[in-house]
N, C-alpha and C positions, 0 to 999 in steps of 0.2 A: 219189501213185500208186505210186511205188517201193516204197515200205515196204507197203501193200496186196496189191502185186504178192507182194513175197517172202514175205511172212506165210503168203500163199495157199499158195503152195508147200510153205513150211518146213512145216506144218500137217497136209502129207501126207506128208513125211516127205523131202523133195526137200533135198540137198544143195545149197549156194548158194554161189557165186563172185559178188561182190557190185565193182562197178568206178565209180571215179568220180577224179577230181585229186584230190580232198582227203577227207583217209582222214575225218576230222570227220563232213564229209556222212553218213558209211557206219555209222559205231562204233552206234549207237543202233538202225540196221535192224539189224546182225550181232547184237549182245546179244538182241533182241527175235525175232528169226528164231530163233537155239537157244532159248530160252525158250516158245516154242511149237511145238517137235518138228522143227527140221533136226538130223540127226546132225553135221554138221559145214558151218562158214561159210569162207569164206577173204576176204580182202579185197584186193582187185588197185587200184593207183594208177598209173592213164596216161590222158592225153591222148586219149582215145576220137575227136576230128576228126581223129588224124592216122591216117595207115598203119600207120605204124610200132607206133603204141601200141594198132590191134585186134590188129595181130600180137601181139602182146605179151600182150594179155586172152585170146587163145585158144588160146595157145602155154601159158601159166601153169596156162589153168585145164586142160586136159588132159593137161599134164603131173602135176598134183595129183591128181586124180579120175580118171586114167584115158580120159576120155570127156563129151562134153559131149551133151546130147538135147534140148535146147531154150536158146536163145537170143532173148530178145526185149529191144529195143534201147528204149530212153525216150527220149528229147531237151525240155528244157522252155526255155523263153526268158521273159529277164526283161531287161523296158524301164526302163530308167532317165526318172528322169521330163526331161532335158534331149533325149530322142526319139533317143536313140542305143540301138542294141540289144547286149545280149552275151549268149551262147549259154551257159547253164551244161549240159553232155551229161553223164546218169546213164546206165552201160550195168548190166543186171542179165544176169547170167547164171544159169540154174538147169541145175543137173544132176543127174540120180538115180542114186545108188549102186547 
């Protein structure tokens, strides 16, 4: 859904501030986002459950770009099969130049 999301964007021309803990997850949307027309990607790595680390994705990314215009937030969860859950959170941020 992430990488859909941002393509969608990139595609109209939408600069991207792309967030998630492990830059891994991201590297593959960011190449593939400029490859289909974002003029520029960034890649933000924090902890999106905490406080401290939206401050931190939203302090980043408008410091970068100036200005942020849309924000839409993913959360996806993956069940281990012994019935314990862990929350992996992707945040995407899109912004237009």
């Amino acid at each position: 859904m992430l990488h859909h999301l941002a393509c969608g964007y990139a595609s109209r021309g939408a600069c991207l501030a792309l967030i998630a803990m492990r830059e891994r997850s991201l590297t593959e949307v960011a190449e593939t986002t400029r490859y289909v027309g974002s003029p520029d990607v960034i890649v933000i790595l924090v902890d999106v459950q905490r406080v401290d680390g939206c401050r931190k994705m939203v302090e980043e990314t408008v410091n970068y770009f100036g200005r942020c215009k849309h924000l839409i937030f993913t959360s996806m969860l993956q069940v281990s099969t012994m019935r314990t859950a862990t929350s992996s959170n992707l945040c995407l941020t899109l912004c237009f130049c």
